[in-house]
C-alpha positions in Angstrom: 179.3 14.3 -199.8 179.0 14.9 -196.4 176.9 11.9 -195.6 179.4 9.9 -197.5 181.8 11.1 -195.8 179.7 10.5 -192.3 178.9 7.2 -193.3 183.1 6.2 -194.1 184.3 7.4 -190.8 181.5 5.5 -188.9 182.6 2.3 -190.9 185.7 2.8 -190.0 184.7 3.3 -186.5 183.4 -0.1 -186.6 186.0 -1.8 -188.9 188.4 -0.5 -185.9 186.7 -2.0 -183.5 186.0 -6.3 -184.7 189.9 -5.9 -185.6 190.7 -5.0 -182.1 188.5 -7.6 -180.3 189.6 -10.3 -183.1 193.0 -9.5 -182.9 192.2 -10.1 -179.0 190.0 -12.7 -179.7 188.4 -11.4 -176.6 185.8 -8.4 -176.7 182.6 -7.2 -176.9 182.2 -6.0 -180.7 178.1 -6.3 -180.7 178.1 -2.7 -179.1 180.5 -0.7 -181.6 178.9 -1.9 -184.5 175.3 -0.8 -183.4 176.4 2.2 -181.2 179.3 3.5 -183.9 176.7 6.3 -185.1 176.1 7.4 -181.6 179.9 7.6 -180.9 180.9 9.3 -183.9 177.8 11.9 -184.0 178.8 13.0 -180.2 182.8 13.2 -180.9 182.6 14.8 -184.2 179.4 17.1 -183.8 179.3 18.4 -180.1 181.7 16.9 -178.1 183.8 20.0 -176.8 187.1 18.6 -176.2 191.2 19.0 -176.8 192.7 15.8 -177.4 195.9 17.3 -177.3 195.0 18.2 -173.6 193.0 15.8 -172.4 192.7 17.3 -168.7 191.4 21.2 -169.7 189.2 22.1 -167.0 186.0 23.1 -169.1 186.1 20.1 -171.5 182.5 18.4 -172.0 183.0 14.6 -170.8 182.0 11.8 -171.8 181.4 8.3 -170.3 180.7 5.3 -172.0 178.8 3.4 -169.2 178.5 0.3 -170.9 182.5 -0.5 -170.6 181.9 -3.7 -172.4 182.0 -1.9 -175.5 185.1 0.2 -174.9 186.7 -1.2 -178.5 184.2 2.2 -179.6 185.4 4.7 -177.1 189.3 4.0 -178.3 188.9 4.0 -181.8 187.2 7.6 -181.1 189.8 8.5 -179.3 192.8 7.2 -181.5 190.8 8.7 -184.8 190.0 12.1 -183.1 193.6 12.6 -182.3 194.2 11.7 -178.6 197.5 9.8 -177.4 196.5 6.5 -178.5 198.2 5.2 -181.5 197.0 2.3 -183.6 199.5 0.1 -181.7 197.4 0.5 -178.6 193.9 -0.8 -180.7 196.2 -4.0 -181.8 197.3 -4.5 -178.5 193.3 -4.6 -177.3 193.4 -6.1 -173.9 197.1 -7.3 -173.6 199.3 -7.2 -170.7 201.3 -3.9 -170.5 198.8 -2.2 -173.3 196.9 1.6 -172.0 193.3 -0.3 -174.0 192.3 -2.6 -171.0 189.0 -4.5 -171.6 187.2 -2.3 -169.8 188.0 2.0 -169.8 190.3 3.0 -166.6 190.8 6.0 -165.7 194.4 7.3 -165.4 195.3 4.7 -167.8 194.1 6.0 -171.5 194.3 9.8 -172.4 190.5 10.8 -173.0 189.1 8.3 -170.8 186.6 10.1 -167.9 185.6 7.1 -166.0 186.5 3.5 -164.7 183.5 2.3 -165.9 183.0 -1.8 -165.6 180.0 -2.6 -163.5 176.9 -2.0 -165.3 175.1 1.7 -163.8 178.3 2.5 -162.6 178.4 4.6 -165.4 175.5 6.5 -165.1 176.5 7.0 -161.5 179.3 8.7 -162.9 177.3 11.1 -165.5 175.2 12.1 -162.8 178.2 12.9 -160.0 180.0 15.0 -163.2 177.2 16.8 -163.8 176.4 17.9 -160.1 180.3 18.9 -159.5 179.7 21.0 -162.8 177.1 23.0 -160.9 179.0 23.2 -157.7 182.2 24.7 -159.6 180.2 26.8 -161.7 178.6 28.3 -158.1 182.2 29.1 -157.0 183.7 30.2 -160.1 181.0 31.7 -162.3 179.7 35.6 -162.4 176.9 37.4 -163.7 179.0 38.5 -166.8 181.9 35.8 -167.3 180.9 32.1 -167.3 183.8 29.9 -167.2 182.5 26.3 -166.6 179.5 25.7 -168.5 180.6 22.1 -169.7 178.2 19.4 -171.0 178.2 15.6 -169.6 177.4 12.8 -172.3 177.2 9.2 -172.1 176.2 5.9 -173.8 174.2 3.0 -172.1 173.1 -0.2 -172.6 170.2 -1.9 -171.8 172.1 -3.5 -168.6 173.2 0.2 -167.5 169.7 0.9 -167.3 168.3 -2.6 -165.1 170.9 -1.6 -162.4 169.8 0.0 -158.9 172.8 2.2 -159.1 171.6 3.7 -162.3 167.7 4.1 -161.3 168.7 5.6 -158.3 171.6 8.3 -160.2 168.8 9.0 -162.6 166.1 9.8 -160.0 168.5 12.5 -158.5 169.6 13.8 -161.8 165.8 14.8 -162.2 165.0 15.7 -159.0 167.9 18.2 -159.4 167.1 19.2 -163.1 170.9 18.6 -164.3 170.2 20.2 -167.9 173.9 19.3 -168.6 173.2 15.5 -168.9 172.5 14.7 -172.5 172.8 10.6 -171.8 172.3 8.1 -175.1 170.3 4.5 -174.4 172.1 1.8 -176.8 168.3 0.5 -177.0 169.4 -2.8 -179.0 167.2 -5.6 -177.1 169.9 -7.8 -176.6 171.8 -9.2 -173.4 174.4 -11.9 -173.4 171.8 -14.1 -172.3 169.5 -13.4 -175.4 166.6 -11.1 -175.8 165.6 -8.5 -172.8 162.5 -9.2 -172.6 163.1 -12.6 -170.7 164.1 -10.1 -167.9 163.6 -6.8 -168.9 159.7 -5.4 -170.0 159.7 -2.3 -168.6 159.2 1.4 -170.6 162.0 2.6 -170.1 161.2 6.4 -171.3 158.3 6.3 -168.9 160.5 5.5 -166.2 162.6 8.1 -167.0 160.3 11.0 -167.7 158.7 9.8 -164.1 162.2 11.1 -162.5 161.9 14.3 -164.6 163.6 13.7 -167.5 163.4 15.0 -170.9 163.1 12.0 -173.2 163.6 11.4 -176.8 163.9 8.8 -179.0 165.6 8.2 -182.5 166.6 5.5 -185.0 170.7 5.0 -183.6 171.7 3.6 -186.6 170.8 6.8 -188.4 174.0 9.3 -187.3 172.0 12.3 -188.5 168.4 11.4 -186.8 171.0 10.8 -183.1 172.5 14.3 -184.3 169.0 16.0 -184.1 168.3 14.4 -180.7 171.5 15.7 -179.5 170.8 19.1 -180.9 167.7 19.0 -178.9 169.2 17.5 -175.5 171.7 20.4 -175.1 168.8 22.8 -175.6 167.4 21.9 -173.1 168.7 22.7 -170.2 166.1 22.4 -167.1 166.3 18.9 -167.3 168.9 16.4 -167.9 168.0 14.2 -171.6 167.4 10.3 -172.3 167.9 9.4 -176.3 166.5 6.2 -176.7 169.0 4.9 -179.2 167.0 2.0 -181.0 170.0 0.2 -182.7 170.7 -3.5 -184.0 173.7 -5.5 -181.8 176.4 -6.5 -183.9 174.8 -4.1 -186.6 176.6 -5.2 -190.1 177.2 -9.1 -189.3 175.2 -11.5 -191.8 175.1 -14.2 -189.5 175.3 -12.6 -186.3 173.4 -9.4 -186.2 170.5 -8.8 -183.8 171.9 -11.8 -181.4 173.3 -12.7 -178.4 175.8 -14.4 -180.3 177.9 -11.0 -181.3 177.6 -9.6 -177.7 181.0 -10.6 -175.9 182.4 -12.8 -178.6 184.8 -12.1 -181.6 183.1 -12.8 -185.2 186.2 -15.1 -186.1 187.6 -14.5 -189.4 185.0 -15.7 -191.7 182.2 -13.3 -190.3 184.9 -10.7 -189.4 185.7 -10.9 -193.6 181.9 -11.0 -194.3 180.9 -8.0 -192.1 183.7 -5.7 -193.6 182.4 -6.4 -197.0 179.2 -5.3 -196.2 180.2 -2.2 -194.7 182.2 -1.4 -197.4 185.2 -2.0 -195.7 188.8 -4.3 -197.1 188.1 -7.5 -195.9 191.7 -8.5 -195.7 193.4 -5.3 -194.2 193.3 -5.0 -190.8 193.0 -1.5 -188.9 192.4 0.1 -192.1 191.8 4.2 -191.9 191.2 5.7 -195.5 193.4 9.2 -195.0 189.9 11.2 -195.8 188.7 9.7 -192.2 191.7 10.8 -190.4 191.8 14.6 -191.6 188.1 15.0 -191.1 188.0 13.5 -187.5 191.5 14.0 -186.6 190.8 18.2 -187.2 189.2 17.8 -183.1 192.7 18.8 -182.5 193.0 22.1 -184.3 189.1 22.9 -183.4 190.0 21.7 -180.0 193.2 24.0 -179.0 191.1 27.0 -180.7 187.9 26.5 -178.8 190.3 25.9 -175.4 192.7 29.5 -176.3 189.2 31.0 -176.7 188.4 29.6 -172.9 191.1 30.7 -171.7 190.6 34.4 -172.9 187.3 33.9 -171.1 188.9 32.9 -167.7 191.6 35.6 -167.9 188.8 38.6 -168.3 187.0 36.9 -165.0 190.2 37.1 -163.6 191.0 40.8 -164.1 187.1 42.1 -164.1 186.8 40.0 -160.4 189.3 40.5 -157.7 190.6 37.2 -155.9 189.2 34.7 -158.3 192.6 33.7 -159.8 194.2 33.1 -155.9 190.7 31.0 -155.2 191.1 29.5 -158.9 194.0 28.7 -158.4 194.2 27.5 -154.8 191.0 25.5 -155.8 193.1 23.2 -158.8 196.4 23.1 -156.6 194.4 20.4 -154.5 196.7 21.2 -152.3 195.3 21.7 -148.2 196.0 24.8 -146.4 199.1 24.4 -143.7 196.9 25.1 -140.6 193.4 22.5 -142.0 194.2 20.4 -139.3 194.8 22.8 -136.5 191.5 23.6 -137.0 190.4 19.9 -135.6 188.8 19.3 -132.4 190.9 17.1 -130.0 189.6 14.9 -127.5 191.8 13.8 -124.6 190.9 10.3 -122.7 190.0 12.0 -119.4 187.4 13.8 -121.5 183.3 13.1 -120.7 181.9 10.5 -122.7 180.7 11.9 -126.8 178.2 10.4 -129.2 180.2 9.1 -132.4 177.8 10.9 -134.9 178.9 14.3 -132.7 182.3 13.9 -132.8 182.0 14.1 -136.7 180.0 16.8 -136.8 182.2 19.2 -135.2 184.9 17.6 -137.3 182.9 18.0 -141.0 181.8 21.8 -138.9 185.8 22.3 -138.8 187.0 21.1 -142.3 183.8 22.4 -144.3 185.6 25.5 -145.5 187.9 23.6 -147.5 186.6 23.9 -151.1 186.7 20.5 -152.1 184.3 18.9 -148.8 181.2 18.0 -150.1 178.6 15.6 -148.2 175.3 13.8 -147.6 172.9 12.8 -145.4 171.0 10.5 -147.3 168.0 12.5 -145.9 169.2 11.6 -142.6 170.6 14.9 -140.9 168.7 14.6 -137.4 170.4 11.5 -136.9 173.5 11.8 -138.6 174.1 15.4 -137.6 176.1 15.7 -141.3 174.5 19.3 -141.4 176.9 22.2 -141.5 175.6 25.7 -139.7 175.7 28.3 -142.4 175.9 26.5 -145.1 173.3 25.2 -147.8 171.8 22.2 -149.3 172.9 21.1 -152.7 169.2 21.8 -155.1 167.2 22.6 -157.9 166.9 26.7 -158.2 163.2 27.6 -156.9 163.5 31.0 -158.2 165.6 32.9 -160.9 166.8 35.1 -158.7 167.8 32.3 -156.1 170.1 33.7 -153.5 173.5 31.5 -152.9 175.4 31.3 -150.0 178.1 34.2 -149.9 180.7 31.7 -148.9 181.1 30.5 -152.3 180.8 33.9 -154.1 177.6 35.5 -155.9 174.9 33.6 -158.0 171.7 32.9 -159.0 172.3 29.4 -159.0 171.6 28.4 -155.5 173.2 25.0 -155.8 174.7 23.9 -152.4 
């Protein structure tokens, strides 16, 4: 019953999704039918989350980098329980609607990330997961962790032929980010046609080269991308690849496993086809049996329960560790002490001439106690002069028992 019941709510997933782009016509509905598997087994198996507070601090997120195929990431969201109503799925990349044609952030309750040029995404996964270690540095102790999220994604094959994204990924390994668990849409298609007229690479072997754990799985098969899920969060040293090998445009007769279904509505014969062999009314549109919408609309319930739990969590910290809640709280104001820029040098014109690259240090050297500075060198810091005295470099733990800078509290995460 339960892989019935699996395989209805990933049909309607899907179903969702061709009636948005058709009802558009404009869209990218390849992706959700061969990705709907991956989408639904993240959302409705791990995906620690509140829709009906989409902003709580220790959420897992989740980005889909390929934000051609968003038509997935907002039926998730509308079926799961988050402010979108069905309304917003019809009104798939109109004027005034909150389900733009590509996910924006600020925009659509849910959505992590602005995510339209390819990598970008995986850009994105990677900057998540590094700020999850920094705030875990400042905020956790030995006996009460309160940020311990989880960072998961979906990408496509054009994520994964970006710079932006080979470069992300090679940092993400150098710095073992265990919380990465990052799904590959493997389908072998691009709008042009097949990958291989540009794209012949091994992917996996790229990726364990960086020092990534990598699986693979059939991502048509929710319960075989379940398992590789259930192995990517145990692992925790390194961030995880799933290499997702899926069909574009997986359920079209005519269409499937082309370039044809990529970023192009099925029109209303194939649309009617495809339904029926899903299982799906061919005629209704936006249909969602009521079975779907109490199994994957209970993330709301679980959600609020697994958050109140949370919250206990961060109220014991509190009281077992004096002046977390003022740095807590002074940390999520985002708002700047009164004196921050007293503390600024100042430089009059009758002053003797100063090097560019100095001047900003002593500025960074005079602003880096605010919690929310972080910076790079790009392994330039004799040049650039971006290093801070006193403070430490952003890394991979060498040691268990890793000493961390006392400026940022006690762990054995040494992070910064």
């Amino acid at each position: 019953m339960s892989d019935v019941l699996d395989r209805l709510c990933i049909n309607t997933i899907r179903g969702l999704a061709i009636d948005a782009v058709q009802a558009a016509n404009s869209g990218h509905p390849g992706l959700p039918l061969g990705a709907a598997a991956m989408g639904y087994s993240i959302y409705q198996k791990h995906l620690r989350h509140n829709p009906l507070d989409p902003a709580w601090v220790n959420r897992d997120r989740f980005v889909l980098s390929a934000g051609h195929g968003c038509a997935l990431l907002y039926s998730l969201l509308h079926l799961t329980g988050y402010e979108l109503p069905i309304e917003q799925l019809k009104s798939f990349r109109q004027w005034g609607s909150i389900t733009p044609g590509h996910p924006e952030l600020g925009m659509t309750p849910g959505v992590e990330a602005t995510t339209g040029p390819l990598g970008q995404g995986v850009g994105n996964i990677v900057g998540m997961a590094i700020a999850r270690e920094m705030l875990a540095a400042m905020f956790n102790r030995d006996d009460h962790e309160v940020i311990d999220f989880r960072v998961f994604g979906i990408c496509s094959d054009g994520d994964l032929m970006e710079g932006v994204a080979a470069e992300a990924a090679s940092l993400a390994g150098h710095l073992g980010l265990g919380s990465i668990v990052l799904l590959y849409d493997d389908n072998g298609i691009t709008i042009d046609g097949k990958t291989d007229i540009a794209f012949t690479e091994d992917v996996g072997a790229r990726f364990a080269s960086y020092g990534w754990h990598v699986l693979a799985c059939d991502g048509l098969d929710a319960e075989e991308v379940n398992q590789a899920i259930v192995e990517g969060i145990a692992e925790t040293e390194r961030p995880t690849l799933i290499k997702c090998k899926t069909q574009i445009g997986f359920g079209s007769p005519n269409r499937a496993g082309t370039s044809k279904v990529h970023g192009s509505p099925l029109g209303d014969e194939e649309l009617a086809l495809t339904k029926r062999a899903l299982g799906m009314p061919e005629v209704e549109k936006f249909h969602v049996p009521t079975e779907v919408f109490k199994h994957m609309g209970s993330a709301r319930q679980s959600g609020a329960e697994r958050q109140a739990v949370w919250t206990s969590r961060l109220e014991k910290a509190f009281q077992a560790t004096p002046g977390l809640q003022v740095q807590w709280q002074q940390f999520w104001s985002r708002r700047l002490p009164q004196d921050w820029f007293d503390k600024l040098p100042v430089w009059k014109t009758s002053d003797q001439p100063l090097a560019t690259r100095k001047a900003s240090e002593l500025c960074l050297t005079a602003i880096s106690e605010l919690p929310w500075v972080v910076g790079g060198s790009a392994d330039l810091v004799e040049s650039n002069l971006t290093y801070v005295e006193g403070k430490e470099t952003f890394r991979k733990p060498t040691a268990p028992d890793a000493i961390f800078d006392s400026a940022f509290g006690n762990t054995e995460w040494a992070r910064f």
